[in-house]
ROGUNU-71468 format. One line per 3 residues: number of its first residue (from 1); their letters; for each residue x, y, z of C-alpha. Coordinates in steps of 0.2 Angstrom, whole numbers. Layout:
# residues N
NUM) A) X Y Z  ...;
END
This chain:
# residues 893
1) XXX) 0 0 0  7 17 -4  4 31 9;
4) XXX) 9 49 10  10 64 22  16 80 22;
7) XXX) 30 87 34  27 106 38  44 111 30;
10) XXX) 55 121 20  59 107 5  79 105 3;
13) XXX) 88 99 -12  97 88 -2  83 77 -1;
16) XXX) 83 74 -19  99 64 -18  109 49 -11;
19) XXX) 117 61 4  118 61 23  103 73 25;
22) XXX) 90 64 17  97 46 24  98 53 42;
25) XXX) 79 60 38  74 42 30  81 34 47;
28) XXX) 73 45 59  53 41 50  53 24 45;
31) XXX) 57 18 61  43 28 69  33 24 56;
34) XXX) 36 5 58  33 7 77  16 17 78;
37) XXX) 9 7 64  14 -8 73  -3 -5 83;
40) XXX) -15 -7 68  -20 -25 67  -17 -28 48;
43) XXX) 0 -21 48  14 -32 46  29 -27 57;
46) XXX) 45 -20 48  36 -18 32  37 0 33;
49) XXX) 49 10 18  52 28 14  53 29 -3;
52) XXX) 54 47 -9  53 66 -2  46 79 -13;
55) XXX) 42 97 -12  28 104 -8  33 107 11;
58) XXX) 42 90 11  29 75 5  35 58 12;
61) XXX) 31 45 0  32 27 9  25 10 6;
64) XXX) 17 -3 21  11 -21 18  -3 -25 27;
67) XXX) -16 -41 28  -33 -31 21  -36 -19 9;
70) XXX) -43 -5 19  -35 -6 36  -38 9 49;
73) XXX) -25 18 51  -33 34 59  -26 35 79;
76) XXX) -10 27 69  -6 41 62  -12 54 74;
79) XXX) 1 45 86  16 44 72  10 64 69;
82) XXX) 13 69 88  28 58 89  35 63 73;
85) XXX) 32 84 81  41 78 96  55 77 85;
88) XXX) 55 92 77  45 86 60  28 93 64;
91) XXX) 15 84 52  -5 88 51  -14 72 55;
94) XXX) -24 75 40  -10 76 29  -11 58 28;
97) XXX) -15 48 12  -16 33 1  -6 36 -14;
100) XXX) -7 24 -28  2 27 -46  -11 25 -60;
103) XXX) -12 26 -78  -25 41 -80  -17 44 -98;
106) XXX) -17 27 -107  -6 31 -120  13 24 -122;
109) XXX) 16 37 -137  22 56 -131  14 68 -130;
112) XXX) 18 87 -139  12 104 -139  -6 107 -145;
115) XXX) -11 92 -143  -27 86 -133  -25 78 -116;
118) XXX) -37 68 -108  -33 59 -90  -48 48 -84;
121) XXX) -49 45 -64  -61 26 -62  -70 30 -45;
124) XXX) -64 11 -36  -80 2 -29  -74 3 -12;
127) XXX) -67 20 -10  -81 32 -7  -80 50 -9;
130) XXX) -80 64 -22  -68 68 -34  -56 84 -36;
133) XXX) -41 87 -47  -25 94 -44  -11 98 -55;
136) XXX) 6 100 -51  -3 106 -32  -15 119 -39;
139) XXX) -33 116 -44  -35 116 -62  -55 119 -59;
142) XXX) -48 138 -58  -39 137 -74  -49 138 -92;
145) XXX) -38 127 -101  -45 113 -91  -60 106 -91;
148) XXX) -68 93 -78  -83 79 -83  -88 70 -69;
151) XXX) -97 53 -69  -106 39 -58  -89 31 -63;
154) XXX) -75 41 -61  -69 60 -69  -63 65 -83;
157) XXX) -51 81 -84  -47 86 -103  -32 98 -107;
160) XXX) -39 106 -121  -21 113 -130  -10 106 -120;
163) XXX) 8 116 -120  27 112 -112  19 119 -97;
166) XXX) 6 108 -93  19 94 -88  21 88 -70;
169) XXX) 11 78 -58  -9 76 -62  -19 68 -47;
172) XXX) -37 62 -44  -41 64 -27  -56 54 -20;
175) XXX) -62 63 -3  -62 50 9  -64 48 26;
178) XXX) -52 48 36  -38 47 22  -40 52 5;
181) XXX) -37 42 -10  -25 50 -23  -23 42 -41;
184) XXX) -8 51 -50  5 51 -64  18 60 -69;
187) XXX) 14 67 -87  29 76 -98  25 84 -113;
190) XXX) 39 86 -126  49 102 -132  39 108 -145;
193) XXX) 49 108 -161  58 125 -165  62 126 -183;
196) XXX) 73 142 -190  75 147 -206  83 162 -216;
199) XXX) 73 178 -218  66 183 -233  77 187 -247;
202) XXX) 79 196 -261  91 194 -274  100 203 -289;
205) XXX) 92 197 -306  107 186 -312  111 168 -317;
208) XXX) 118 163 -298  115 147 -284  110 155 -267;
211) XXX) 110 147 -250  92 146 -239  96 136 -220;
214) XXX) 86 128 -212  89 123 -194  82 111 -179;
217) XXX) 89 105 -164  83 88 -157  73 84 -173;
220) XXX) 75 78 -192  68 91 -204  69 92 -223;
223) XXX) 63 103 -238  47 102 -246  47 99 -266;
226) XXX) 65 103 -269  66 111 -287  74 101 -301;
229) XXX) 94 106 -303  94 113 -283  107 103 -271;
232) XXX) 105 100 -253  120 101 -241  123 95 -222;
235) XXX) 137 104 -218  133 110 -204  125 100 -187;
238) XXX) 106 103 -184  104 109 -202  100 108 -219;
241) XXX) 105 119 -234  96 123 -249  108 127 -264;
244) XXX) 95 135 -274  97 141 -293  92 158 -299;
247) XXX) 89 162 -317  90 180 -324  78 176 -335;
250) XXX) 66 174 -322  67 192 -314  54 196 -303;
253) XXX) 50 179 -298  43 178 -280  46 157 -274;
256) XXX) 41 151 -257  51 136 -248  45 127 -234;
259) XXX) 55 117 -221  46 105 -211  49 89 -200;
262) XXX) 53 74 -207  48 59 -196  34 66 -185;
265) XXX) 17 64 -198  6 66 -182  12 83 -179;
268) XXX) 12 90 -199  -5 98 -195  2 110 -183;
271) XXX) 9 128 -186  26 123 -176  29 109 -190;
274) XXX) 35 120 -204  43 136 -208  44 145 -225;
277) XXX) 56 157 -231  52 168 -248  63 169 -262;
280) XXX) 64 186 -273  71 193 -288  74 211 -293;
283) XXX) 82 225 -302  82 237 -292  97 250 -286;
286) XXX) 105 242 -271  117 245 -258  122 230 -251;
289) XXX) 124 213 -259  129 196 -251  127 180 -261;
292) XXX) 118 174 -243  109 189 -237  104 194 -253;
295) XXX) 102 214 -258  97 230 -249  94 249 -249;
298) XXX) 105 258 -234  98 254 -215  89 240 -220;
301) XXX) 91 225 -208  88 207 -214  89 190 -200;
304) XXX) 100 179 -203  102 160 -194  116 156 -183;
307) XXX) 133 150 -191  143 132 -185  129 123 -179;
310) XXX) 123 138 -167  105 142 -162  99 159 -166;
313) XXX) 99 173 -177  110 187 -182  104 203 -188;
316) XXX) 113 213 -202  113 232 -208  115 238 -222;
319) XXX) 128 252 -220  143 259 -231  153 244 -237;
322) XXX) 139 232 -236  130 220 -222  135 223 -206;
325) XXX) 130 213 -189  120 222 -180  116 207 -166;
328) XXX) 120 191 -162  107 180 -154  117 165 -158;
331) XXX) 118 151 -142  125 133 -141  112 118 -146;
334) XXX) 115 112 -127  112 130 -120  94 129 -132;
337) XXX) 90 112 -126  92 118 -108  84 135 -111;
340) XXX) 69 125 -117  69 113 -102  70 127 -87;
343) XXX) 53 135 -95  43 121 -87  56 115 -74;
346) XXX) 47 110 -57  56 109 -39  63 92 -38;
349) XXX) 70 92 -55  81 107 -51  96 97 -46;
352) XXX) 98 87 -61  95 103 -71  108 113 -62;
355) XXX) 122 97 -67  116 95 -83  120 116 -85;
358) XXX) 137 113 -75  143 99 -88  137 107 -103;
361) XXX) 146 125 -96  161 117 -90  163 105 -107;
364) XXX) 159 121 -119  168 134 -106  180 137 -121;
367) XXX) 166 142 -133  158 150 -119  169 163 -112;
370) XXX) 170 170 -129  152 171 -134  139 185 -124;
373) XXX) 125 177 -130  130 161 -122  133 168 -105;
376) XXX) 118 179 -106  108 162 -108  117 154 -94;
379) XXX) 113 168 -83  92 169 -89  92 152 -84;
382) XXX) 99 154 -65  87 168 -66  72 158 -68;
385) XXX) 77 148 -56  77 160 -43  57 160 -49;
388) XXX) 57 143 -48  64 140 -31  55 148 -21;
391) XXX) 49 134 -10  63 123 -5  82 126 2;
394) XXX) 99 121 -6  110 111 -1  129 109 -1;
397) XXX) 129 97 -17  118 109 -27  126 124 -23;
400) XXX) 143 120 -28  134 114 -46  129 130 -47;
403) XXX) 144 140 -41  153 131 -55  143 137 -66;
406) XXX) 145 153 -61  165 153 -59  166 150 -78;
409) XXX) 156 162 -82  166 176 -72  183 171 -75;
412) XXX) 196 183 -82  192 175 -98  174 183 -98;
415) XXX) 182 201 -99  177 204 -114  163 199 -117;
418) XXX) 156 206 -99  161 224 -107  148 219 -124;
421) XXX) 134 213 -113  136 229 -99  136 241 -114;
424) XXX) 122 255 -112  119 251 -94  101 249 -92;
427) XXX) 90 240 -78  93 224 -88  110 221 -86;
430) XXX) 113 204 -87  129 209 -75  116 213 -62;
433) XXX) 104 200 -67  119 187 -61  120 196 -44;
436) XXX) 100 198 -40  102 176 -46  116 173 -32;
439) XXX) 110 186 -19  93 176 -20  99 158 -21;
442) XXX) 112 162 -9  96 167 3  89 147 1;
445) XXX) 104 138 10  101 125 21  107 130 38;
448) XXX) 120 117 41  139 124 44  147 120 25;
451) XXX) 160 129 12  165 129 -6  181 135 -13;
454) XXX) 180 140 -32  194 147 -42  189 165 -40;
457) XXX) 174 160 -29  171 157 -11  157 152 0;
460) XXX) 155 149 18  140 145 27  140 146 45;
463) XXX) 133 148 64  139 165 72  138 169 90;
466) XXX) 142 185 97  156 189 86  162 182 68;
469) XXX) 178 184 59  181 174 42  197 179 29;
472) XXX) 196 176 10  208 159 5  206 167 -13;
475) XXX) 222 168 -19  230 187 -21  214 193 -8;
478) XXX) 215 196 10  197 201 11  190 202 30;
481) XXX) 173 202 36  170 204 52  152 203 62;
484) XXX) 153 212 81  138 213 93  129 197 87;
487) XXX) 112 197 99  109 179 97  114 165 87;
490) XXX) 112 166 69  117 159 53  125 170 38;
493) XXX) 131 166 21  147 177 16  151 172 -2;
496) XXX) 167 182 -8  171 184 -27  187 189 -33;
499) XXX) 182 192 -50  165 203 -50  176 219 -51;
502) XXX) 178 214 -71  161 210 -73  148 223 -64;
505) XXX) 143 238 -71  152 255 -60  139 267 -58;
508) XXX) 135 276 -42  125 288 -35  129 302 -45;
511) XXX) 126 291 -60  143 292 -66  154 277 -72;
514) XXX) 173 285 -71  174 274 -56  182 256 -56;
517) XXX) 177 242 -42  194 241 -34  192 224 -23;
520) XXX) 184 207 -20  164 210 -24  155 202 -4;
523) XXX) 139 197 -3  132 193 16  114 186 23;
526) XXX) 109 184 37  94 177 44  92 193 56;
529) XXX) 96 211 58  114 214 58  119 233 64;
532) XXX) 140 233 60  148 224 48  165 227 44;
535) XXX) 172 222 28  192 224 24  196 226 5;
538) XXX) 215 221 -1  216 238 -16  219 227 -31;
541) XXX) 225 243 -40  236 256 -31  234 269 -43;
544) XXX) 216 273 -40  209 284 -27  194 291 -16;
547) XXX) 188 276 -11  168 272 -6  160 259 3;
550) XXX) 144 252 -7  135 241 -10  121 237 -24;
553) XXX) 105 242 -24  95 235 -32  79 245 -32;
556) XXX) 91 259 -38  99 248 -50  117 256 -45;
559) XXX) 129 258 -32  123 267 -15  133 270 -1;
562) XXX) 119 274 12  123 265 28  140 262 23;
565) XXX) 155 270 26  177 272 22  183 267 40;
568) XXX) 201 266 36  210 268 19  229 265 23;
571) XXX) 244 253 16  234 246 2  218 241 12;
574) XXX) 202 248 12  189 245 28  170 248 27;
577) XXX) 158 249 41  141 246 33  123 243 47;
580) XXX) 114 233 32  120 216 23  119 212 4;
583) XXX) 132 215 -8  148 227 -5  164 232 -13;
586) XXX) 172 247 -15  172 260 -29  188 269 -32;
589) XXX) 194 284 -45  205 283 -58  209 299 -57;
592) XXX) 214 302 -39  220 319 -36  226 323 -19;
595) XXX) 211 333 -12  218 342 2  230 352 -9;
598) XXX) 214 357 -22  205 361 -5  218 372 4;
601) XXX) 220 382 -15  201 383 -15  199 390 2;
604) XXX) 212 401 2  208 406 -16  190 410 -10;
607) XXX) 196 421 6  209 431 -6  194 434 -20;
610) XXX) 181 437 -6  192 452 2  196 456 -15;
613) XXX) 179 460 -19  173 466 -1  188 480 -5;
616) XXX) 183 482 -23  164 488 -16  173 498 -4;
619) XXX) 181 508 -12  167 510 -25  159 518 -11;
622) XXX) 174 531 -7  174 536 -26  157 535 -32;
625) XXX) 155 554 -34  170 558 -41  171 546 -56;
628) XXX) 152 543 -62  148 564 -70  146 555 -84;
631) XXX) 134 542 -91  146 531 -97  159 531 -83;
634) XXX) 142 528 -72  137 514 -82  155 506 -81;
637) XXX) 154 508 -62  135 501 -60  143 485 -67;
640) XXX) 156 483 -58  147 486 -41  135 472 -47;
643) XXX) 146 460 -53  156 459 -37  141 458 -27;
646) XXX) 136 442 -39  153 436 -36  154 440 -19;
649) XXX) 134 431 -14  141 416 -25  158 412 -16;
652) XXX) 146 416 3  135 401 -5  149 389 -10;
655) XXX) 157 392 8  140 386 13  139 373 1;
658) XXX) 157 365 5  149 365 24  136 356 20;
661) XXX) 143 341 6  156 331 15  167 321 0;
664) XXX) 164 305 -2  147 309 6  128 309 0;
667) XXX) 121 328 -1  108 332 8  96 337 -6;
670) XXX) 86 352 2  97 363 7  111 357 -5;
673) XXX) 97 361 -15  94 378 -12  112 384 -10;
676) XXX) 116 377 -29  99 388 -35  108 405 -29;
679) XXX) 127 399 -32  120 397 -50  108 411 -53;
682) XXX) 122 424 -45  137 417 -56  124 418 -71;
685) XXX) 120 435 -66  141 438 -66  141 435 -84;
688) XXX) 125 443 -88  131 460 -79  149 457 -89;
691) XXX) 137 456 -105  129 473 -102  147 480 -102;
694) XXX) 152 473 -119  132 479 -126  136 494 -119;
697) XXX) 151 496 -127  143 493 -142  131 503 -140;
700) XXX) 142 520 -138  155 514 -151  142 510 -167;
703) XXX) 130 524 -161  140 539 -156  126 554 -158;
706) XXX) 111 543 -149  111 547 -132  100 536 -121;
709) XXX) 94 544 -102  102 534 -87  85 528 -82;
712) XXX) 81 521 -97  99 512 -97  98 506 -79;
715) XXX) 80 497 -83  89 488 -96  103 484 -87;
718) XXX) 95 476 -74  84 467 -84  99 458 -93;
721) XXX) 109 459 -76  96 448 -65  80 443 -73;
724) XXX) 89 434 -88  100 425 -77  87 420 -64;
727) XXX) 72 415 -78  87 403 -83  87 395 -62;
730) XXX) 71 394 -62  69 385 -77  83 372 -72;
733) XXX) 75 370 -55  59 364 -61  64 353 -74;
736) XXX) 75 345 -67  71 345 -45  57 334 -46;
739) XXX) 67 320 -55  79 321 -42  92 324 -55;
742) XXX) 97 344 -50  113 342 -40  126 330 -39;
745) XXX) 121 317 -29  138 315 -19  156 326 -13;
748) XXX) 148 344 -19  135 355 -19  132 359 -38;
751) XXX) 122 358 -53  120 339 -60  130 334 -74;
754) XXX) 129 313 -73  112 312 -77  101 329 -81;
757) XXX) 116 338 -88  110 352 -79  127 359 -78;
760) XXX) 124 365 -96  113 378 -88  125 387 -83;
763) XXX) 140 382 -94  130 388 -111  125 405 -106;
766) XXX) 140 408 -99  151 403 -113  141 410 -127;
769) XXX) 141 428 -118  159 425 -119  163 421 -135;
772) XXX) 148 437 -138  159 450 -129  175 442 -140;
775) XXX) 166 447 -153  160 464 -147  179 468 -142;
778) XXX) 184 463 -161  170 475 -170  175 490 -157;
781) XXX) 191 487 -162  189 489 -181  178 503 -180;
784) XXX) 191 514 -168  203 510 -181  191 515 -195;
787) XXX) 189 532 -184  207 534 -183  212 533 -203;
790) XXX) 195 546 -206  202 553 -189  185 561 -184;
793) XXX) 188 548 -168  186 563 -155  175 571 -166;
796) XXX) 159 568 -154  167 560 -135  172 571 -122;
799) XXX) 188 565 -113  181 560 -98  169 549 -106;
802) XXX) 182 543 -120  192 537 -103  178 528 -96;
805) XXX) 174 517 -113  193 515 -111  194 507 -97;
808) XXX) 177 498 -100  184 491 -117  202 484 -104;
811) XXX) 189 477 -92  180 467 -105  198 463 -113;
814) XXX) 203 456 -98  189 450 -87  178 441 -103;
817) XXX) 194 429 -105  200 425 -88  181 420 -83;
820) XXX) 179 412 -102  194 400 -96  189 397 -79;
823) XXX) 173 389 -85  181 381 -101  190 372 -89;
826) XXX) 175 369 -78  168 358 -93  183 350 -97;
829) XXX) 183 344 -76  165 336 -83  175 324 -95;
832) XXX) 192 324 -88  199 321 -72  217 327 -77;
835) XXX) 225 332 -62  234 347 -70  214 354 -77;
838) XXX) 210 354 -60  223 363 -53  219 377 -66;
841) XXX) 201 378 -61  203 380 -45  217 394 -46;
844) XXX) 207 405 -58  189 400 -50  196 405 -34;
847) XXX) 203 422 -38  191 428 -48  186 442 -35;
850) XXX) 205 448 -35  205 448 -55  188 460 -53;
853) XXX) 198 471 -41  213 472 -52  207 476 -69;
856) XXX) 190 482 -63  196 497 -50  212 498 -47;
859) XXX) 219 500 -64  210 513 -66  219 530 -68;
862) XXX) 202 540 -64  198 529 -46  216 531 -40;
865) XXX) 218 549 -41  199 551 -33  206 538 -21;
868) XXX) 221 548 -17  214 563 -15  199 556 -4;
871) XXX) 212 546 8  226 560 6  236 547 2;
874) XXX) 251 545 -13  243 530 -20  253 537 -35;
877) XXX) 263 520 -38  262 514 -59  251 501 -66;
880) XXX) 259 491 -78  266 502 -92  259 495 -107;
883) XXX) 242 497 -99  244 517 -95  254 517 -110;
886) XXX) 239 511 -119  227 521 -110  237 537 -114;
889) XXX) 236 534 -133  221 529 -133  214 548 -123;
892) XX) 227 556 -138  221 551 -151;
END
């Protein structure tokens, strides 16, 4: 008699297999079964047997002899279910039941897609009860691909297009009391047939023999109605080819040829039998020819099947020079096969699957480690079972299948084509897809003290009290990972990988990718919530620098450092204390540049240009009567004033800002948020102000008898000088705040450049006002020299005025460049991290306000003698020679 019952556990692979866990599990119930069945009167003595464990919680499938055909085993199995709960395998009593393998598909041939499936269940004249179905554990009353007759004699349940996913386990259940009666049988049905052939074609009218593939794996095909004079060819496995003649006479032609199976008449009525590829000839101007892909105009993309046996399709373009491939879809037959079988993969069978993928990747690891669509298959398939999974624990035995798997398809020799497959960076890396599969599996290991050593992987499994301290045995890694403060005993999987740096993707939380994983790749479960890990990275390359600590978040889909943090960084060793467990490493830059001597620069750049400009307003206060009686000299001095103001507010906010953004540090968003709105909108508003100088300029060198009031000139001023500049913030603000992408995310307060490009709201107004005042400088300078050879130059500017464009023209001279520089190479520390770049930046960013002060007051002649004669003071000493020099000419002429 075959009986089952149902232990309230978490199924593990190891019961699946000839290992110590399922033989000490087997020990431990057939005895107890033996002895509490000993009580029924029908029972014979040590007839008990364990025969299998399934999933579904754990099912116990056993066998007992007995004398009758119905004994009573109701207080039997009440007792065997408390004594079984007393030792620690806690069973429902009503979980029992009579199990019996039956034939409810009489049919020995197989069974494929699209086919109708009918099971019938005979109701047997001594079990009473009524009938339900299940398949594979669900009820398939719920399902309307099913449907259910029932009878006086029995029940018949009818697949009515059955599909690769309607294999497993069907079972007739007859509602008994006190123990149901279950009927089953395993039903598989086959992989339907995938038959590929060439894309349609069309070809150059001319006398030629063309090629048309056709390909199957796992079953014979042929070609229907070959044309006389055409040739067949096997050169290649899983495939037949069609040497097909092409007449020019015959241009135009349109000829179909179908491929279909060759052994399996029962199926020919089915779609999945045949395939058919169209044949074309024209005369048509053409771009591209192949004698295989046939002709095409420019962009055009044609399919073509997999070369060397492969499985798959490559997609060619047309482009300069001819057919190009576009992609390659092309995957081993064994890797097809296996993708096939995982789509209707259930629980038990995953053990087997995962060796049959361990052999075929080891055996073809060659082939494999230079093909991306190979190692993206191999990774969809650990994905999907993840999915599967998700109701059992792994053992040992299947682990380390897996994790060989996985060595081979992270080793050094997988550099390459990691590169192809991480190219673009979206959400569906297959990079990422590979961690999500091992983060998750890795959460499904029995809790039994185990480890697994891989070339470049290693796994240890173990019970942790109080404290834990575990060293990679990797070779060239001295990773550490250390657990402090433990509450209570618990177990935690640490697997160490000492080849992830070459195959995850590098972006962060600012969204850039400059960065280079610079260590072992860790991930850590635990089965509670851990507050301080500490993980200790060996720098595998010394000339990086600006380490993080992170780890991968998923829900991100990047690199995040919140909860983490760089401990230590010393003697080629990196510590991280993290409050969290999942995956870590450690991002590092290639361009590592000594920070504290760019910061000491900065700050003592900033204080030098802020006192510079603090003086600079000062003494525009001293002199302001003196040297504004004109409206030129007054417009000159407006702008001033207000550009070191700007400049002045802008350096307050980045002091402010480089208090709040601590490097290697998230920003806080708000108020990193506010300071980067007014650092932007008063350095815009610099640039803006420099802009009304150079159209002022213009303005009285082109129109020399227009005279415009001061009012009139300070409403357009200040219009270009603010409201441009802060329309432009405001703009940037809200299209780009809400997304989250208007500051840098990390080390600075300061517009986004990773992601929004933000940046460019700054950098193109500012630049184009640059090159604008250039060219202002360039067409004052023609026309002065124009005025000079008709010297009627003084003809209309009083001197005082003629000295205040002067100095206006040496402010824009001097000023448009030096803050043009600055922010050139602002944008080229966007694309480069060239230590030298930076160094410049800084210098010239930081002493802008002294640049303002030199050649926007003290330079000139006018505010020195106002200045001296105000203070008493000889402040009589020269400015540069060339300058006065040119001044005086200038005021001659």
């Amino acid at each position: 008699m075959s009986l089952s019952m149902t232990i309230a556990q978490v199924f593990d692979t190891s019961l699946a297999a000839d290992t110590e866990e399922r033989r000490t599990l087997l020990n431990k119930i057939q005895p107890m079964i033996d002895q509490c069945y000993k009580t029924v009167p029908d029972y014979i003595p040590g007839s008990a047997k364990v025969n299998n464990f399934r999933s579904g919680s754990i099912i116990v499938d056993y066998t007992i002899n007995a004398t009758s055909s119905s004994p009573d085993f109701t207080s039997a199995n009440i007792q065997l279910a408390n004594s079984l709960k007393q030792a620690g395998l806690p069973v429902d009593p009503n979980s029992f039941a009579e199990s019996v393998p039956a034939h409810l598909f009489n049919t020995t041939n197989k069974i494929y897609p699209m086919q109708r499936l009918d099971l019938r269940c005979i109701h047997p004249a001594s079990v009473a009860g009524a009938i339900t179905w299940s398949v594979n554990k669900i009820n398939p009353a719920l399902d309307p691909r099913y449907s259910i007759i029932d009878s006086d004699t029995g029940s018949t349940l009818t697949v009515k297009n059955a599909s690769e996913i309607d294999s497993g386990r069907y079972s007739c259940i007859i509602n008994r009391n006190p123990m149901p009666y279950i009927q089953w049988q395993d039903v598989v049905i086959e992989q339907r047939p995938k038959i590929e052939v060439d894309a349609d074609r069309v070809f150059e009218c001319k006398d030629q023999t063309v090629p048309i593939k056709c390909c199957a794996a796992l079953y014979s095909i042929k070609w229907d109605l070959i044309p006389d004079g055409d040739q067949l060819e096997n050169s290649e496995t899983n495939c037949i080819i069609l040497q097909h003649k092409l007449l020019k006479i015959n241009c135009g032609s349109v000829e179909t040829f179908t491929c279909q199976l060759k052994d399996l008449k029962e199926l020919q009525g089915y779609s999945y039998s045949r395939k058919s590829v169209t044949i074309k000839t024209s005369d048509k101007k053409f771009d591209c020819t192949s004698e295989t892909l046939g002709i095409g105009q420019k962009d055009d993309k044609v399919n073509g099947l997999c070369e060397n046996g492969r499985i798959g399709f490559i997609t060619y373009q047309c482009q300069l020079g001819g057919w190009r491939k576009k992609q390659i879809e092309c995957v081993l037959p064994i890797l097809a096969s296996l993708q096939s079988e995982v789509q209707v993969l259930t629980e038990e069978k995953i053990p087997g699957f995962l060796e049959s993928l361990s052999n075929a990747t080891v055996k073809n690891s060659i082939e494999i480690s230079q093909s991306a669509s190979d190692v993206k298959a191999i990774v969809d398939m650990l994905h999907q079972l993840t999915i599967i999974s998700t109701s059992m624990t792994i053992d040992k035995t299947v682990m380390n299948t897996y994790l060989k798997t996985v060595d081979i398809i992270v080793s050094n020799q997988t550099n390459n084509i990691w590169g192809e497959l991480n190219n673009g960076n979206t959400p569906s890396n297959t990079s990422t897809v590979l961690l999500f599969a091992i983060e998750v599996t890795s959460n499904r290991l029995s809790d039994v003290n185990f480890a697994i050593n891989e070339s470049s992987i290693q796994l240890e499994k173990t019970l942790i009290h109080n404290s834990f301290n575990v060293t990679s045995q990797q070779p060239n890694s001295n990773t550490q990972i250390m657990f402090s403060d433990v509450l209570e005993p618990t177990f935690v999987t640490l697997i160490i990988f000492s080849n992830l740096d070459n195959v995850l993707p590098t972006r962060n939380d600012t969204g850039t990718f400059e960065n280079r994983i610079n260590g072992d790749v860790v991930v850590i479960k635990v089965n509670q919530t851990v507050n301080n890990v500490s993980l200790t990275f060996d720098i595998t390359n010394e000339l990086l620098g600006n380490p993080q600590c992170v780890f991968w978040n998923f829900d991100l889909d990047r690199w995040d450092s919140n909860g983490c943090k760089v401990k230590h960084s010393e003697n080629g060793k990196v510590t991280c204390e993290c409050n969290h467990t999942t995956s870590f490493s450690i991002l590092m830059s290639p361009f590592f540049m000594d920070d504290k001597a760019l910061s000491y620069i900065t700050y003592i750049g900033v204080a030098i240009s802020m006192a510079s400009l603090v003086l600079c307003l000062i003494i525009e206060i001293i002199v302001w009567k003196s040297v504004t009686g004109n409206d030129t000299a007054y417009m000159r001095h407006v702008s001033v004033v207000n550009i070191s103001v700007s400049l002045l507010i802008a350096d307050i906010c980045f002091i402010i800002g480089a208090a709040i953004a601590k490097p290697g540090e998230s920003t806080p968003v708000n108020p990193c948020s506010a300071v980067v709105f007014f650092i932007h909108f008063f350095y815009l508003a610099l640039f803006f102000w420099m802009l009304t100088s150079a159209l002022y300029l213009l303005y009285r060198t082109a129109m020399v008898f227009s005279q415009m009031s001061r009012a009139k000139m300070m409403v357009i001023a200040f219009t270009v000088g603010y409201c441009a500049p802060l329309l432009i913030a405001v703009i940037t603000v809200a299209s780009t705040a809400g997304a989250g992408r208007y500051i840098w995310m990390r080390d600075a307060c300061w517009l986004n450049w990773s992601e929004s490009k933000a940046l460019l709201a700054f950098v193109i107004p500012a630049l184009t006002i640059v090159a604008f005042n250039l060219l202002v400088l360039i067409v004052v300078l023609i026309v002065v020299l124009y005025k000079i050879v008709r010297r009627n130059v003084n003809a209309s500017t009083q001197t005082d005025e003629k000295h205040a464009l002067v100095v206006i023209v040496r402010c824009v001279a001097f000023l448009t460049p030096i803050f043009g520089l600055t922010w050139g190479f602002g944008v080229g520390t966007m694309v480069s991290n060239e230590y030298g770049l930076h160094v410049v930046f800084v210098i010239l960013n930081s002493f802008q306000g002294f640049f303002v002060l030199v050649f926007g007051t003290l330079l000139d002649s006018k505010v020195q003698q106002s200045l001296a004669g105000k203070l008493k003071l000889n402040l009589s000493s020269d400015p540069p020679r060339a300058l006065l020099l040119q001044d005086h000419r200038l005021q001659s002429n």
